[in-house]
C-alpha positions in Angstrom: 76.8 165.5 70.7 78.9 162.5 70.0 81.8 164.1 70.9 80.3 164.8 74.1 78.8 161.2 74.7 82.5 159.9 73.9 84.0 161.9 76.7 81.2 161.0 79.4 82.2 157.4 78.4 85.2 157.7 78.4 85.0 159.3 82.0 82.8 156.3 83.3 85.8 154.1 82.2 88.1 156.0 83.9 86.3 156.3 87.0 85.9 152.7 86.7 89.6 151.4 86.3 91.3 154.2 88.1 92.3 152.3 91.4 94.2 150.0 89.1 97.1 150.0 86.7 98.6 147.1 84.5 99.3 145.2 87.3 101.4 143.0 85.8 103.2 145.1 83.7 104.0 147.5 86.2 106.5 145.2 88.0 108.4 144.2 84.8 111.8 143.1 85.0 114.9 142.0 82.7 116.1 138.6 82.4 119.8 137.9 81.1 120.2 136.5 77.8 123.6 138.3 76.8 124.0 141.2 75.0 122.5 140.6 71.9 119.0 140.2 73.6 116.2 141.9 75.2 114.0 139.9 77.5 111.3 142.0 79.7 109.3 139.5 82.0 106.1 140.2 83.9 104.7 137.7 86.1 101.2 136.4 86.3 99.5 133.5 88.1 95.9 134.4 88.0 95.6 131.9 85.2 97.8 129.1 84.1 98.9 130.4 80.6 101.9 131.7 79.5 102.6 134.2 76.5 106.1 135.1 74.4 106.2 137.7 72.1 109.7 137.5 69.8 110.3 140.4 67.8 113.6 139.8 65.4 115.0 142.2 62.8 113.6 140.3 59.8 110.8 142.6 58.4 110.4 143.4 54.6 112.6 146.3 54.7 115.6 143.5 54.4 113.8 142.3 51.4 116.5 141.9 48.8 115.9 143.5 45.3 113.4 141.6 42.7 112.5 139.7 46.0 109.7 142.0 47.9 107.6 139.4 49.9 110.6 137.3 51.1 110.5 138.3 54.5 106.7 137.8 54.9 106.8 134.7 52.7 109.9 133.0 55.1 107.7 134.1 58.3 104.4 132.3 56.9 106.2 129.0 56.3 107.5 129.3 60.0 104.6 126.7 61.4 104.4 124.7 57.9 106.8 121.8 59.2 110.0 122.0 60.8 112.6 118.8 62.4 111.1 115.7 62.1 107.3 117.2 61.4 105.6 118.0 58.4 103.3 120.5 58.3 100.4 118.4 59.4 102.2 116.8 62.2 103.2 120.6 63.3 99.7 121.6 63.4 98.6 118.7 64.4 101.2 118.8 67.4 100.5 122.9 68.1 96.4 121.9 68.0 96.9 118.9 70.8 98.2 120.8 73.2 95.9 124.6 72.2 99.5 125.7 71.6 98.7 129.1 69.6 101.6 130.3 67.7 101.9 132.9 64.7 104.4 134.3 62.6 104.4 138.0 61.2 106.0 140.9 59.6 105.8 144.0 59.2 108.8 146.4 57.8 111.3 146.2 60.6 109.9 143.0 62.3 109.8 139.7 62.4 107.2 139.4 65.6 106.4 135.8 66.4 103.8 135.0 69.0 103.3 131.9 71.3 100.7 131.3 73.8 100.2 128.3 75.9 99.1 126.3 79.1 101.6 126.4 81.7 101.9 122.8 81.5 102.8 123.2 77.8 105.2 125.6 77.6 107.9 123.4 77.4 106.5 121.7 74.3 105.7 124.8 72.8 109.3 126.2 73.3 110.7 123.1 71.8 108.4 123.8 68.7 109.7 127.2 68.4 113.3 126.2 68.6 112.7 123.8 65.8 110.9 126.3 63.5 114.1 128.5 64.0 116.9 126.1 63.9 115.5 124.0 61.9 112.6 125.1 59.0 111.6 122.4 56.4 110.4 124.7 53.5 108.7 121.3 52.1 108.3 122.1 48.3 104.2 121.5 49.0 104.3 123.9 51.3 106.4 126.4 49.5 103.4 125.8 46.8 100.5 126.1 48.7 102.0 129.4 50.8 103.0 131.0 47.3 99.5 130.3 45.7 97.9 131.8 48.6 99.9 135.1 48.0 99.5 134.7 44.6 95.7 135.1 44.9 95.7 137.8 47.3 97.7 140.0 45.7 95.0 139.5 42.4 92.2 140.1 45.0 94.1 143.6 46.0 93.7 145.0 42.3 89.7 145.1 43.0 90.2 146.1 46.0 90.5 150.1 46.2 92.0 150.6 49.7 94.6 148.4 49.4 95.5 149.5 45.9 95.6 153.1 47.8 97.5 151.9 50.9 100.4 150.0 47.9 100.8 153.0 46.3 100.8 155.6 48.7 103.7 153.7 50.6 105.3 153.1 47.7 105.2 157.4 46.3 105.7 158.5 50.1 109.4 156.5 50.6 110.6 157.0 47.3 112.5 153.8 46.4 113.1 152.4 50.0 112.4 149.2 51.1 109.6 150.7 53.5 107.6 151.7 50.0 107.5 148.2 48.7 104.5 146.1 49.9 105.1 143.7 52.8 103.7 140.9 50.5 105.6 142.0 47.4 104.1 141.6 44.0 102.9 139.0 41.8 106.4 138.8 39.9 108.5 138.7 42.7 106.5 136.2 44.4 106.6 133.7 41.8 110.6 134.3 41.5 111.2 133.6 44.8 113.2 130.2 45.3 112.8 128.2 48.3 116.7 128.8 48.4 116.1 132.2 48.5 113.8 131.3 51.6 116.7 129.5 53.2 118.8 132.0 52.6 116.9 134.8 54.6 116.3 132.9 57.4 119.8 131.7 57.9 121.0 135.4 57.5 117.8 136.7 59.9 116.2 134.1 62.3 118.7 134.9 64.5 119.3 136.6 68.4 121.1 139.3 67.0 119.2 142.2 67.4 116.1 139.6 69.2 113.7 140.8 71.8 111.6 138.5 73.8 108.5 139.6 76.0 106.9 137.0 78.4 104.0 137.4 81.1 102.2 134.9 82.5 102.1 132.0 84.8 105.9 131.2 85.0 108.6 132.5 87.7 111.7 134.5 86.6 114.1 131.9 87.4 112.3 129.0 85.3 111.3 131.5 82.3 115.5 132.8 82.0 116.2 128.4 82.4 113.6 128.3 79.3 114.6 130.8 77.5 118.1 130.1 77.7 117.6 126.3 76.5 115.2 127.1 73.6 117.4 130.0 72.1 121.0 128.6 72.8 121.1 126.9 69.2 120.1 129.7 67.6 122.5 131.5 65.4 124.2 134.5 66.7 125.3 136.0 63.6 124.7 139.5 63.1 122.1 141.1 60.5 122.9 144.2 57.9 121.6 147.6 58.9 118.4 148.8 57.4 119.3 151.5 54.5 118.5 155.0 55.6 115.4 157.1 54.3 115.8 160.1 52.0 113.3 162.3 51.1 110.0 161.4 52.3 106.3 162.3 50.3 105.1 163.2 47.0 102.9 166.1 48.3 99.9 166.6 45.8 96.7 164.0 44.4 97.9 160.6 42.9 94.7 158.6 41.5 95.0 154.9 41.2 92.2 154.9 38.3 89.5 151.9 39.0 85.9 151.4 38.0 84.5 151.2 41.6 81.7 153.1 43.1 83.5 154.1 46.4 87.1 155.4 46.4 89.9 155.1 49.3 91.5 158.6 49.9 95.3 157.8 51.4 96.6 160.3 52.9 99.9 161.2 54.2 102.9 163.4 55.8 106.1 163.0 57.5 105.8 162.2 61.2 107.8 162.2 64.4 110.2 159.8 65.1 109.7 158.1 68.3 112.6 159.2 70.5 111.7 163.1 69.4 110.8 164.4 72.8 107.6 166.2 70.4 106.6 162.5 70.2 103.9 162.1 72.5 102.5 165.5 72.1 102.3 164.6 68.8 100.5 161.7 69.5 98.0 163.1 71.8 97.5 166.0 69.0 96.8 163.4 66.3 94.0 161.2 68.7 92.3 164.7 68.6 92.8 165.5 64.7 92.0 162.1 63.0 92.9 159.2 65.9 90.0 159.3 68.3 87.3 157.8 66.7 83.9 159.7 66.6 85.6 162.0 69.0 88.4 163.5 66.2 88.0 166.5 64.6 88.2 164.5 61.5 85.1 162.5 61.8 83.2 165.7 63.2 83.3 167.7 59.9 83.9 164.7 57.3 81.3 162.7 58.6 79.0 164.7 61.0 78.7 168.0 59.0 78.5 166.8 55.8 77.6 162.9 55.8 80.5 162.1 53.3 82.0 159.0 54.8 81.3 156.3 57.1 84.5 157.0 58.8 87.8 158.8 58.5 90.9 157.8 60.7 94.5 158.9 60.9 97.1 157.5 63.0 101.4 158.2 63.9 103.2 155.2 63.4 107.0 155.4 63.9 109.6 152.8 62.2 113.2 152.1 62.7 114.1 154.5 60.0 111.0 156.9 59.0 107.9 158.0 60.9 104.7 158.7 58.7 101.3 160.5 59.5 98.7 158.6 57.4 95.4 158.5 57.4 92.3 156.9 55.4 88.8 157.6 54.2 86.4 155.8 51.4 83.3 157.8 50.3 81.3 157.8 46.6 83.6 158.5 43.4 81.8 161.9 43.0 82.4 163.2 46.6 86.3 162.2 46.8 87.8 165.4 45.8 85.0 167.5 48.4 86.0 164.8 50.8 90.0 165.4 50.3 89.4 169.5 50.4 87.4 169.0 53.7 90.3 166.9 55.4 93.0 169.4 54.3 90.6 172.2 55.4 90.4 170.3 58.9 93.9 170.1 59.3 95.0 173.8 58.4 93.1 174.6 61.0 94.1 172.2 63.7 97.6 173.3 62.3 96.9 176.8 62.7 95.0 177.3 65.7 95.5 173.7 67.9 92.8 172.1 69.8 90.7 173.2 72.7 91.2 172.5 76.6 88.5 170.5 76.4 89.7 168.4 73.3 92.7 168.1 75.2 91.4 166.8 78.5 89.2 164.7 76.7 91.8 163.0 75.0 93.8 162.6 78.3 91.1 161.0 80.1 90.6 158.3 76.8 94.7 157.5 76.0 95.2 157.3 80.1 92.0 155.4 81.2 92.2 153.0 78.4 95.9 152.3 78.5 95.0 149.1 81.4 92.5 147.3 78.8 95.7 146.1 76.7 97.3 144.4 79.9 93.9 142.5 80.5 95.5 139.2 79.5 99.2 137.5 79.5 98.5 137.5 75.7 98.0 141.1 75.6 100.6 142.5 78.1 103.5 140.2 76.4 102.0 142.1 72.9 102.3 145.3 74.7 105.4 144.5 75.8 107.0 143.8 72.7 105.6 146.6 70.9 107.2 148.9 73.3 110.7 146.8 73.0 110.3 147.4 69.3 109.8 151.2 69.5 113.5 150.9 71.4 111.5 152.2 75.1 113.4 151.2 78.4 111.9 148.8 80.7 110.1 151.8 82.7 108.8 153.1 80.3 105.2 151.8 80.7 105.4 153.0 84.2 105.7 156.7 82.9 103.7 156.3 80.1 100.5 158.2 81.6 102.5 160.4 83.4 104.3 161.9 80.3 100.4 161.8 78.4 99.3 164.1 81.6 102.1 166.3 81.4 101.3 167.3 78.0 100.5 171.2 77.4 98.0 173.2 75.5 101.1 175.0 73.7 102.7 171.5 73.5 100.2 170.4 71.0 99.5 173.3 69.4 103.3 173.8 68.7 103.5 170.3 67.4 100.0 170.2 65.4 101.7 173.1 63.5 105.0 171.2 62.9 103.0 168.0 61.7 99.5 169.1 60.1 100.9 171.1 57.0 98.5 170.2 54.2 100.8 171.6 51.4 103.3 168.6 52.3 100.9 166.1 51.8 100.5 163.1 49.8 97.8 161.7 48.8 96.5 158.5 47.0 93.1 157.8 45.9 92.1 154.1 44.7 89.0 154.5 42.4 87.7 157.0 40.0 86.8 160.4 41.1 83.6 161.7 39.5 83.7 165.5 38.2 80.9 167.3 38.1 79.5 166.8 34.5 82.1 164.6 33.5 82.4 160.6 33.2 84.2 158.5 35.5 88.3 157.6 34.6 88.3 154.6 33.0 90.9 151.6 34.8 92.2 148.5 33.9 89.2 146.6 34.6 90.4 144.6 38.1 91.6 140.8 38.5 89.0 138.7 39.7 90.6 135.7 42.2 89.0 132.5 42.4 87.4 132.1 45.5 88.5 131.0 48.6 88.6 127.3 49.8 87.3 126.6 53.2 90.1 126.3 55.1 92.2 128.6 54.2 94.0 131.0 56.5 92.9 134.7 55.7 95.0 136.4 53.3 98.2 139.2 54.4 97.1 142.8 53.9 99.9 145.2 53.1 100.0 147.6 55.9 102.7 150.1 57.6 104.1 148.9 60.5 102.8 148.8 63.8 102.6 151.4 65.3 101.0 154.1 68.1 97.1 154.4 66.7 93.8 154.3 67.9 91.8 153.3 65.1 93.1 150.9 62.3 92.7 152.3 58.4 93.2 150.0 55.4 96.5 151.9 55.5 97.6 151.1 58.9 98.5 148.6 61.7 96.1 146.9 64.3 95.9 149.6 67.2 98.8 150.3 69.7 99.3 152.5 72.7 102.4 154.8 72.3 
């Protein structure tokens, strides 16, 4: 039934949006920066706001040793004072104008966003260059920022998703960068020097290897004058290669023992690098499996059938140097190991005998109608823009996209679900204590208590994978993106 219902939606929001595409983003073009950067630029005057997505290759995978959290720890003190401002005067100046800027990373990326009135811009483009060129790293800063990892990374110990999410990431790569956490660890984070902070940015805040995205309310010949101003003092110097990956997964059941009443089942295999032509086949074979919600096969016979979670998700997410199938599902400590059986269950037979027509259509009709919702603002068009930069796509690439999603086969997905959705490769993590029958739960360390929050206080980083191609997030993935 609720498969059903999710199609007839799903066909009422594609009847609804069909006469229109992402308007904006269908008439994308390049703006000149030099070689060492990408600029895509869609116009937009419906409303006077502009929006810049900046992705730079300064994610955690450039972490050096002992130092896991650098990256993310540089990129948080991005808005905490720069030039002549401290970090109140920053806010203070970003607030006065409803300038809203952010800083993240994930394992590739630095991705900064920066959205703004049209009649702003300027200011907020001046703030950016100064946060670049010239970062304070004021020691109270450097305090505050570290305590605040600090704490969340005691909070993650109670928390049984992210201890799952840690330390499947960190079994799956096997001693790469990608395996450590994006926010490090306790000890590293407290060795960190604000030299050390220095030091990264110098060596990665840089247009090397930088790709902007802007839509909005700005024509192309005053967004390349813009551009060109705010990123002419920034260094050019060139960043170090990201280390290759080696083997990937530690197939078999990991437990992260903890004395909680609901476990977190990560789950894991290798996936499909995104210029593998089996990529978006693969894709549209892992909406069906795990990605797609109440739709997914997943949810149907973990949740439907047998009532043993609230939800179960997987999702393909594709880095610069490894792709990774994970998934995620909590349920009670004594139904973990019934609920790990039914999801390799489920995908030996998705791997075996691939999904039906109408599974197939249905997903079609869902990745292609919704595909214009994340163009429905500047905001979200620039963040699809850059997420597509990122993932190394050409400029008309979102023209195609839906094309190459309808072009997709019955025997495409079935040959791919069979080279993906091998439950003997699999690696899974559970946080928490499974529950045999007639035997006691495993004991853990008991988990860190933090102090609580202040008010005020910006929420605290989760370690996740990288952005990437999903549908629905898990603690073990990235905020949703179309492929």
């Amino acid at each position: 039934m609720m498969r059903r219902l999710s199609a007839f939606f799903a066909a009422i929001l594609v009847a609804g949006m069909a006469w229109t595409a992402p308007a904006a983003a269908a008439d994308i073009k390049p703006i000149d920066l030099g070689k060492k950067v990408e600029v895509w630029f869609a116009e937009d005057h419906t409303v006077p706001i502009v929006s810049f997505n900046i992705s730079m290759p300064a994610g955690s995978a450039y972490d050096p040793a002992g130092k896991a959290g650098l990256a993310t720890f540089a990129a948080s003190l991005m808005d905490e004072g720069a030039g002549n401002l401290n970090s109140k005067a920053f806010h203070e100046a970003l607030a006065d104008r409803a300038i809203r800027f952010s800083a993240r990373t994930d394992r590739d990326w630095l991705v900064i966003s920066v959205t703004s009135l049209t009649r702003n811009v300027p200011e907020a483009m001046r703030l950016l260059q100064m946060a670049l060129t010239r970062p304070r790293f004021d020691a109270d800063a450097v305090t505050r920022v570290r305590a605040q990892f600090i704490q969340s990374l005691e909070q993650e110990q109670a928390e049984p998703d992210r201890m799952a999410a840690r330390t499947f990431m960190r079994d799956f790569f096997n001693g790469h960068p990608y395996g450590h956490s994006t926010i490090g660890n306790i000890a590293d984070i407290k060795a960190i020097s604000v030299q050390d902070i220095r030091d990264f940015a110098k060596a990665h805040w840089v247009k090397s290897g930088m790709k902007i995205a802007v839509a909005g309310d700005i024509t192309q010949a005053d967004a390349a004058k813009l551009l060109g101003s705010t990123f002419l003092p920034v260094s050019g110097a060139s960043v170090p290669a990201e280390r290759n990956v080696g083997k990937l997964g530690r197939p078999g059941v990991h437990v992260v023992p903890m004395p909680v009443p609901q476990a977190t089942a990560v789950f894991g295999l290798p996936g499909i690098m995104r210029q593998d032509p089996d990529f978006i086949p693969g894709y549209v074979a892992n909406y069906i499996l795990g990605g797609g919600g109440f739709s997914s096969r997943l949810m149907t016979e973990v949740r439907e059938k047998r009532g043993l979670t609230y939800g179960v998700s997987t999702s393909l997410s594709s880095m610069n140097k490894a792709s990774v199938m994970v998934g995620s599902v909590a349920t009670r400590a004594d139904a973990v190991r019934q609920t790990v059986q039914v999801v390799r269950e489920t995908m030996a037979k998705f791997a075996q005998d691939g999904p039906t027509q109408q599974e197939l259509d249905d997903a079609k009709t869902y990745l292609t109608g919704s595909f214009p919702l994340a163009f429905a603002s500047n905001s979200g068009t620039a963040t699809q823009m850059g997420a597509f930069q990122r993932q190394n796509l050409d400029i008309g690439y979102i023209a195609r996209r839906n094309g190459l999603i309808n072009a997709v086969t019955l025997s495409d997905v079935k040959r791919v679900a069979k080279r993906l959705f091998d439950p003997a490769r699999m690696t899974v993590v559970i946080g928490g204590s499974p529950v045999d029958a007639g035997k006691a739960p495993v004991q853990g360390k008991p988990p860190v208590r933090p102090a609580p929050e202040k008010p005020g206080m910006p929420p605290k980083p989760v370690d996740k994978p990288a952005p990437g191609p999903v549908t629905q997030p898990s603690p073990a993935t990235a905020p949703a993106k179309s492929p």
